[in-house]
N, C-alpha and C positions, 0 to 999 in steps of 0.2 A: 477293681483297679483298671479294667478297661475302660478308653474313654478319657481316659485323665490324660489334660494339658501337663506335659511337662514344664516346671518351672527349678531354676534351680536356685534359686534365690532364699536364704534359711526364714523359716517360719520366724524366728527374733532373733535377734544378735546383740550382746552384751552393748551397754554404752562406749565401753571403752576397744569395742573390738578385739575382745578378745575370746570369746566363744561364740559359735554361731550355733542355733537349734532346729533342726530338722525333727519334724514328732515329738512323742514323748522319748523314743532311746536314742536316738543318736542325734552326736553333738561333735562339732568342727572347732577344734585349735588354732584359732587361723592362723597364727605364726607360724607356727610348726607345719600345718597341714593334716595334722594328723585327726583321725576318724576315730571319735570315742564311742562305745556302744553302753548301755543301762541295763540290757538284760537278762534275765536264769537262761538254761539250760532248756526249758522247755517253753515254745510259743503256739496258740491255737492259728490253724491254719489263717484267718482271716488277720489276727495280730499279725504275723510274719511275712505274709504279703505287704502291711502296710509298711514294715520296720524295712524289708526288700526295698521299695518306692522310696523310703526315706533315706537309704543307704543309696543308693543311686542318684538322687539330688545332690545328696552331701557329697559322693566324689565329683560331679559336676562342678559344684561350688571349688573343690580345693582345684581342680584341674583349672579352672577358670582362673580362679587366684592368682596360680603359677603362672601363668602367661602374663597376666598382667606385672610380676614382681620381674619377668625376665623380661618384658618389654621397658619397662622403667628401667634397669639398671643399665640394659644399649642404649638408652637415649640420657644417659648419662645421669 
């Protein structure tokens, strides 16, 4: 994980924008904002480091979102 350019920009995003993919477990609502996650109870060290890096992008993405949806609604 060290090393790595952050980006927060989601690995795919539905045609119709309405899911963004970060990894394999987690996934972004973008309407909502909300952070869905894919997986069990238990993750090998190396898996949950990367689902960590992916959950960190993804709030990225939804915090970004939001500025933009409250920067459109002041400019009317």
């Amino acid at each position: 994980m060290t090393g790595r350019v952050p980006t927060i920009e989601p690995d795919s995003i539905d045609e119709h924008r309405v899911r963004a993919y970060f990894g394999d477990c987690v996934e972004v609502e973008v309407a909502t904002g909300l952070i869905l996650t894919n997986w069990g109870e238990a993750l090998p060290v190396d898996h949950a480091e990367d689902v960590s890096w992916d959950l960190q992008r993804a709030i990225a993405f939804v915090q970004r979102e939001a500025r933009r949806g409250e920067a459109a609604a002041s400019d009317g």
